[in-house]
C-alpha positions in Angstrom: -34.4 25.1 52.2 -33.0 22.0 50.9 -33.8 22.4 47.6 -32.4 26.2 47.5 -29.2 24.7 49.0 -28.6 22.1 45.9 -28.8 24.9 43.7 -26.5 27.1 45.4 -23.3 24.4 45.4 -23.4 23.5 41.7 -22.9 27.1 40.6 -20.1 27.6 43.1 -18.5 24.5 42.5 -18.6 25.4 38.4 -17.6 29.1 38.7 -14.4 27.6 41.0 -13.6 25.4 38.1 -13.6 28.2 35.9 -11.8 30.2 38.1 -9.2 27.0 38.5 -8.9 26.5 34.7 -8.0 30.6 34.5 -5.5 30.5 36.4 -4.2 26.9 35.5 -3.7 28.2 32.1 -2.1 31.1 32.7 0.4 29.5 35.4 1.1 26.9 32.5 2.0 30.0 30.3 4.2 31.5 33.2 6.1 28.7 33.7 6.8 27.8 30.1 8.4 31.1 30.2 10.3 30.7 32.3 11.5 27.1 31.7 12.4 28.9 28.4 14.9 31.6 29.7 16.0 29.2 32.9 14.2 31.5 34.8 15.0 34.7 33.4 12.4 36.3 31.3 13.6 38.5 28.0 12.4 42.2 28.5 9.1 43.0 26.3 10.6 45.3 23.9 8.5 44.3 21.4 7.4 47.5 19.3 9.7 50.0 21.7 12.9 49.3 19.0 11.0 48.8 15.8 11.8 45.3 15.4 10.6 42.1 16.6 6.6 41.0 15.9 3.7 43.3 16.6 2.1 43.9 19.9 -1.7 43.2 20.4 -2.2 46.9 21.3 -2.4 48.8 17.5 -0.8 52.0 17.5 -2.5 55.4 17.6 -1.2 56.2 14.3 -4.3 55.5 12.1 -3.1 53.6 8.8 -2.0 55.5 5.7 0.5 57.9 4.0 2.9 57.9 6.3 5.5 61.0 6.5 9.3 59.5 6.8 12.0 61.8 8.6 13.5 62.5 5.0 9.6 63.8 3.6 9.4 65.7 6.8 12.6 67.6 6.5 12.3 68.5 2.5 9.1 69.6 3.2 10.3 71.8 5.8 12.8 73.5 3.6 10.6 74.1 1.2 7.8 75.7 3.2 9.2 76.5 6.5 9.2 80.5 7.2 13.1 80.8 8.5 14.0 79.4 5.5 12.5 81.4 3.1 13.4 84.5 4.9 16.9 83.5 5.0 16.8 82.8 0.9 15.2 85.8 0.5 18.1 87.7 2.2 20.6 85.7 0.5 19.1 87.1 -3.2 18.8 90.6 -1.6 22.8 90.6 -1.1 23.4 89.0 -4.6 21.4 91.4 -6.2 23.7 94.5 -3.9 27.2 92.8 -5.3 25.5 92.9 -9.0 24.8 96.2 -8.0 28.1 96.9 -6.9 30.0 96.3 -10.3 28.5 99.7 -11.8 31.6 101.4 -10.1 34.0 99.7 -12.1 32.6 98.7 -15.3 31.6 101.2 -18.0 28.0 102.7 -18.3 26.6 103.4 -22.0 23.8 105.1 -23.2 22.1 106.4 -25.8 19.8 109.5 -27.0 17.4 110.0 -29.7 16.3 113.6 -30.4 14.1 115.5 -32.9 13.5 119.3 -33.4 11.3 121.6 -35.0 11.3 125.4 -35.0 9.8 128.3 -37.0 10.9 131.5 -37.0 9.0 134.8 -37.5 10.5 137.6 -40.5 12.4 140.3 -39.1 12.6 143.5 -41.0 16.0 145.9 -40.3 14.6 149.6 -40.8 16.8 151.4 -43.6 18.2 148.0 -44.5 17.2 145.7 -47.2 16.9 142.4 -45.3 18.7 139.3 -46.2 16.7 135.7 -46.8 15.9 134.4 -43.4 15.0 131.0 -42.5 11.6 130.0 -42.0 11.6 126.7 -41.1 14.2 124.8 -39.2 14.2 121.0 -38.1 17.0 118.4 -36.7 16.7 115.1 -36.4 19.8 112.8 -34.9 21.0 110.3 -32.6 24.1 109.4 -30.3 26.3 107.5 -27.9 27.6 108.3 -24.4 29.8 106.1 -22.5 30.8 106.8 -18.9 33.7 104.5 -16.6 36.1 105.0 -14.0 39.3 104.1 -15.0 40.9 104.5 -11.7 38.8 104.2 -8.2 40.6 102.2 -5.7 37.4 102.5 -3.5 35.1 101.4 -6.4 37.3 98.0 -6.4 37.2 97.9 -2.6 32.9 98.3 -2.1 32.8 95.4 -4.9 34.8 93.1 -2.7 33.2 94.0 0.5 29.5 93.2 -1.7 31.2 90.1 -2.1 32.0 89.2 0.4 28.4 89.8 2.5 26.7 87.9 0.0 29.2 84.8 0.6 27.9 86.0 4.6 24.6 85.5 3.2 24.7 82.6 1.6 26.3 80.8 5.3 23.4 82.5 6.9 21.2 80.7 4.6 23.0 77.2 5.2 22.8 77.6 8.9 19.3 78.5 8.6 19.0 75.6 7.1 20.6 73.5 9.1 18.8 74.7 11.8 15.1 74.2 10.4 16.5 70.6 10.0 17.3 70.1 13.3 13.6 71.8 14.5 12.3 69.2 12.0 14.0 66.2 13.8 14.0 67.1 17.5 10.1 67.7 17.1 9.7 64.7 15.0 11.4 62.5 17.3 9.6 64.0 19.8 6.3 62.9 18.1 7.9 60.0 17.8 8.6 59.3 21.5 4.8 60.5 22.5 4.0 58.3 20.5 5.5 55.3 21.4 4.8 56.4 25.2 1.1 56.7 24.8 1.8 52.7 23.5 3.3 51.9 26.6 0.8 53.2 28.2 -2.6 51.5 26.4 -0.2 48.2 27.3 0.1 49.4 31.1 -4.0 49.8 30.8 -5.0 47.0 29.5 -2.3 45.0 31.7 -4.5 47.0 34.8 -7.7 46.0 33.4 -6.7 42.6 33.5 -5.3 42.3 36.8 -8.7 44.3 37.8 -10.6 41.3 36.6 -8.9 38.4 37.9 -8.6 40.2 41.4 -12.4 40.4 40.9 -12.9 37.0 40.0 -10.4 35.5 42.3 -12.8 38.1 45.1 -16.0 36.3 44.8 -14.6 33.2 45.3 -13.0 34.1 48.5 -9.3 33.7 47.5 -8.3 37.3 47.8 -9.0 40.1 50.2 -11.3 42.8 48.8 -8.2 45.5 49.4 -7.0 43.6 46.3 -9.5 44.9 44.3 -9.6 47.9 45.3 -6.2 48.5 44.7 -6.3 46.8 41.0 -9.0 49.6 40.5 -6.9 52.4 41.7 -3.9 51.1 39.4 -7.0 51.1 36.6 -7.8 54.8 37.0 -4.8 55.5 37.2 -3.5 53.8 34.1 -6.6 55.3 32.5 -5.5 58.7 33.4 -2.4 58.5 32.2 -3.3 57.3 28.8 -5.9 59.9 28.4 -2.5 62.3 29.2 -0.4 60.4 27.1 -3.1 60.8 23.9 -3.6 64.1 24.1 0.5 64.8 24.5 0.7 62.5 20.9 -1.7 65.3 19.2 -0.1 68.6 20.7 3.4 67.1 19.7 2.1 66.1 15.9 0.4 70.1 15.9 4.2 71.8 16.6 5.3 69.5 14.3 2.6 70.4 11.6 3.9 73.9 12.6 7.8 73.5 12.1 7.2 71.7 8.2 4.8 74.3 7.4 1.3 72.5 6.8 -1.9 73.6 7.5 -3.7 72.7 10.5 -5.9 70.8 9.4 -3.2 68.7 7.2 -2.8 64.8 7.6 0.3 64.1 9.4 0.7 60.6 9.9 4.6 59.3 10.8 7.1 56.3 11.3 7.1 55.6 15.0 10.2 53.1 14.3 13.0 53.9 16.3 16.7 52.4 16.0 18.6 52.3 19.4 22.3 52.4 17.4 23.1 55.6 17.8 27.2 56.2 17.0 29.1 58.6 19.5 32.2 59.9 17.1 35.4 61.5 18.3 35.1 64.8 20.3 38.6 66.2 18.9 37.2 65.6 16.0 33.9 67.4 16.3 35.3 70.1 17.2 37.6 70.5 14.5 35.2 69.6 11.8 33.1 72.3 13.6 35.3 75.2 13.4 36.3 74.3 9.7 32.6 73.7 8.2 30.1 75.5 10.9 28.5 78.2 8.0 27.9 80.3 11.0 32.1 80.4 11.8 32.4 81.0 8.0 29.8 84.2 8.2 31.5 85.9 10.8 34.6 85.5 8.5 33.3 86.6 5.6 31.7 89.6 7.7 35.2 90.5 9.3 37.0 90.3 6.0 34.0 92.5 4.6 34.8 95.6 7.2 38.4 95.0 6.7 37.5 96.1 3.0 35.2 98.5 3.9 37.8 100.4 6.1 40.6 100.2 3.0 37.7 101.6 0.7 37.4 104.5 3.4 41.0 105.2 3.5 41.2 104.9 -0.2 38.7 107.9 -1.0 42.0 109.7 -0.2 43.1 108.9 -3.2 43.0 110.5 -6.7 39.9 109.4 -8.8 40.4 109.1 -12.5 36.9 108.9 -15.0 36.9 109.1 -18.4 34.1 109.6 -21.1 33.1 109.4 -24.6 30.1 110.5 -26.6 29.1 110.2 -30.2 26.6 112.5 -31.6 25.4 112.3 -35.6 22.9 114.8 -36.8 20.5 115.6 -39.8 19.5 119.4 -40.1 17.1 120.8 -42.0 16.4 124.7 -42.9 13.9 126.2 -44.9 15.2 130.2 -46.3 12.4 132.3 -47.7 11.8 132.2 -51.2 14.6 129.4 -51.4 14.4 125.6 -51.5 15.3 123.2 -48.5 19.1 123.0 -47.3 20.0 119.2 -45.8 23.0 118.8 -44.0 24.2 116.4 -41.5 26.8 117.0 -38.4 28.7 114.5 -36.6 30.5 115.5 -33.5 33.0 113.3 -31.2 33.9 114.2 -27.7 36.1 112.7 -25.1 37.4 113.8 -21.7 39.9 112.4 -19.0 39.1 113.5 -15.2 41.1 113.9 -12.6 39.8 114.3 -9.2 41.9 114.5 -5.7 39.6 115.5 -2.2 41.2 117.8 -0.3 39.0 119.0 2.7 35.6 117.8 2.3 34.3 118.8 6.3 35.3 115.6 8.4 33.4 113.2 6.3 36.4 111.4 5.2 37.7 111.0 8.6 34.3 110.5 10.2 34.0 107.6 7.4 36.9 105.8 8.0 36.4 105.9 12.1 32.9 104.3 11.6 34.8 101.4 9.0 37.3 101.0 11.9 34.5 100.4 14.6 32.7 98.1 12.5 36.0 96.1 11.9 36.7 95.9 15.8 33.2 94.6 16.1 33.3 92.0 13.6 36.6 90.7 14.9 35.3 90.3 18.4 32.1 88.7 17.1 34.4 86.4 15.3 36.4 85.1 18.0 33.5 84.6 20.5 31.8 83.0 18.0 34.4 80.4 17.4 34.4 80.2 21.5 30.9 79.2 21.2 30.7 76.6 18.9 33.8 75.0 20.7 31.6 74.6 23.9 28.3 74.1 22.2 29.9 71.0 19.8 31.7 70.1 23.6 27.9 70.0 24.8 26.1 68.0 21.9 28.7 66.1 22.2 28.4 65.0 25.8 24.7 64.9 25.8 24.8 62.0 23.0 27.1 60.1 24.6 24.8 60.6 28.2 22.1 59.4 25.8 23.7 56.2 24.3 25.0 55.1 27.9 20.9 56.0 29.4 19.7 53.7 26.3 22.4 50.7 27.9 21.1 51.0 31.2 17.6 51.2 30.5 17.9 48.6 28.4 19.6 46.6 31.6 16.6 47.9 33.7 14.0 47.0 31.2 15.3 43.4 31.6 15.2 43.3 35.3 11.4 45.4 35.5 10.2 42.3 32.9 11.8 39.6 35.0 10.6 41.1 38.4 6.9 40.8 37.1 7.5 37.4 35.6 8.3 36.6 38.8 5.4 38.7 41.2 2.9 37.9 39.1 3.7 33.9 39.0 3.8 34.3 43.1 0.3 35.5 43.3 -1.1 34.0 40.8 0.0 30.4 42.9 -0.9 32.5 46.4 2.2 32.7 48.1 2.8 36.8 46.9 1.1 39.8 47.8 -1.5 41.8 45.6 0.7 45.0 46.2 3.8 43.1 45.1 2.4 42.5 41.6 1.3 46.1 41.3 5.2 47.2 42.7 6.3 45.1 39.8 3.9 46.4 37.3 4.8 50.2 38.2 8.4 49.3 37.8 7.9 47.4 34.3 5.8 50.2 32.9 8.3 53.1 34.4 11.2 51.3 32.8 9.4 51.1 28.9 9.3 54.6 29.8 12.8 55.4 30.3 13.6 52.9 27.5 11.9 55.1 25.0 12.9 58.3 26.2 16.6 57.3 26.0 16.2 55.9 22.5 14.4 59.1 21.3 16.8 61.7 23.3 19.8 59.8 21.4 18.3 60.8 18.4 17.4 64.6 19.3 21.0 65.0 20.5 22.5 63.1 17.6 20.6 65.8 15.8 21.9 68.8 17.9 25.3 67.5 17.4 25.2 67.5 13.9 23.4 71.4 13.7 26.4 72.2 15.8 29.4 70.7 14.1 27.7 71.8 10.6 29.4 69.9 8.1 26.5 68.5 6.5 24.5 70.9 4.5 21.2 70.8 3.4 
């Protein structure tokens, strides 16, 4: 009994001096801290701005080619489906105003021909019959050329072609413009699950280590075994929300495989640096720029000036038509008379005509035609205005929502510095025994909550930065 007794005391009096020099060392390292700041800690924002030096957890970004917001976005313009569509439209309507110069410029073609005949004899009863030909062959060429010298609605559909394929050509730029801003509000988005699945691995491993010291501190009789069972339940739970946090960072880097255009199975590895300076410019001045360079504003222009020209081209089929036409013929002619050489002899033969055509009742299709142009005009005007009305408020709302997110990135920037401070503080107070176990993990919820908010506000300053710059639409892409 004695002897089991002197064995017991030496291995609890060396585990307690490990336990002491633990938390000796990592008081010392608290309070150096702290006689650094004068007792206020910095916030840990090491990694969450892109700056500063690394953190000891490695990102989940596996090392490599790396896909920068600029690679993302020309890659997206060069295989993402909306754009292509929308080019494809745009060379549709250039190839229907090419089309659309055949009413006004002249049309010329040209003919080839070659003939061969032979004739049977024909006898006249009582009558001596004169040579007849036997043989008979042509052989020639010639010219036509076609134009309208006057058609008022000829002129009119070639400026209404115009002026859809200008319409086209916006649609295509604010096509554009929006696959660019799909390509940065889910890259920043990536960007953001990314940095929040760091926060969370930190928040983990921060769990794991308050498991074991609440453990060790446990079997020496210092803590109450609640302690440890709550620093296991902030364990799972951290662990949980990791897993979660993980598996958010690969469904976000999928949609955005899916917005560029790449295969599924595609490497898509990206910059998780994100810069907090995010500039909130003049809201008078949005708005102007907006209605001045949105392509979408200048498409519904172009479209109402388009039906305005259809409905004069309607009105204008009142009118007299003129057309004119020339052709150019130039034969070789061959006969063959019985019992008589060959006979050559060429023909040339010029022919021009001047036409002049007025409508005068042609069943209602006039009228009918230039109702339909009138609708169409009423239509496109009202589409115009409203759509000037909605890019007012929408450039109002971008607007607003960046300047929401540059104040959030202030104040969680404030709270950041407060959360880091507060568990500075908690954790020195248990770690010397005058704080509670539930204190610590208080402050540890709040520290990890406000990295949280901190990132979100830094990436949503970005996504609206973004949305204000699709909706003012001055840059082009």
């Amino acid at each position: 009994m004695v002897k089991a007794t002197g064995t017991t005391r030496p291995r609890a009096a060396s585990k307690l001096m490990w336990l002491t020099a633990v938390l000796a060392a990592s008081l010392l390292g608290t309070g150096a801290g702290f006689a650094q700041t004068g007792g206020a800690t910095p916030p840990d924002t090491t990694g969450l701005d892109g700056e500063g030096p690394a953190q000891s957890v490695s990102p989940s970004a596996p090392a490599g080619d790396r896909w920068s917001l600029a690679r993302a976005v020309a890659a997206a313009l060069e295989g993402n489906v909306d754009a292509r569509a929308a080019h494809a439209q745009t060379v549709r309507a250039r190839g229907s105003a090419l089309s659309a110069w055949s009413g006004i410029l002249p049309s010329f073609s040209g003919n080839l021909s070659y003939n061969r005949s032979k004739q049977s004899s024909i006898l006249f009863e009582g009558v001596t019959p004169s040579p007849f030909v036997d043989h008979r062959g042509s052989q020639g060429g010639g010219l036509e050329a076609q134009t309208n010298l006057l058609s008022v609605p000829a002129w009119s559909e070639k400026k209404r072609q115009g002026l859809l394929r200008h319409g086209a050509e916006e649609s295509e730029a604010e096509a554009r413009n929006g696959v660019v801003f799909a390509v940065k509000q889910q890259y920043f988005t990536l960007v953001k699950a990314e940095r929040l699945a760091q926060v969370s691995r930190e928040s983990e491993r921060l769990a794991r280590d308050e498991e074991t010291r609440a453990e060790a501190l446990f079997e020496v009789g210092t803590v109450a075994r609640g302690d440890v069972l709550k620093a296991r339940a902030r364990r799972a739970t951290t662990q949980l929300d990791r897993i979660s946090a993980v598996n958010q960072v690969e469904i976000q880097r999928s949609k955005l495989k899916q917005v560029i255009g790449l295969k599924p199975g595609a490497s898509l590895t990206i910059d998780t640096a994100l810069d907090e300076n995010v500039v909130v410019p003049d809201s008078a001045a949005a708005v102007a720029a907006a209605l001045k360079e949105r392509p979408d504003l200048s498409r519904a222009a172009a479209a109402e000036r388009a039906a305005r020209a259809g409905l004069f081209g309607a009105r204008a089929k009142r009118l007299p038509s003129i057309t004119g036409s020339a052709s150019f013929d130039r034969s070789k002619n061959t006969d063959h008379l019985e019992g008589q050489s060959e006979i050559e002899f060429n023909s040339t033969e010029w022919l021009g005509q001047v036409r002049l055509s007025l409508p005068i009742f042609d069943g209602f299709a006039l009228e009918g035609g230039m109702k339909a142009a009138k609708g169409t005009l009423l239509e496109a005007e009202a589409q115009r205005r409203q759509r000037e009305v909605d890019v007012a408020v929408e450039v109002q709302q971008a607007w607003l929502l960046v300047r929401e997110a540059v104040e959030r990135i202030d104040v969680s920037k404030e709270g950041l510095a407060s959360a880091q401070e507060d568990y500075n503080f908690s954790k020195g107070r248990y770690d010397l025994g005058a704080g509670t176990f539930l204190d610590l993990l208080t402050a540890e919820v709040s520290l990890t909550q406000a990295k949280q908010s901190y990132v979100e506000a830094v990436a949503d300053a970005h996504v609206a930065e973004a949305s204000l710059e699709r909706a003012v639409g001055a840059r082009r892409y």
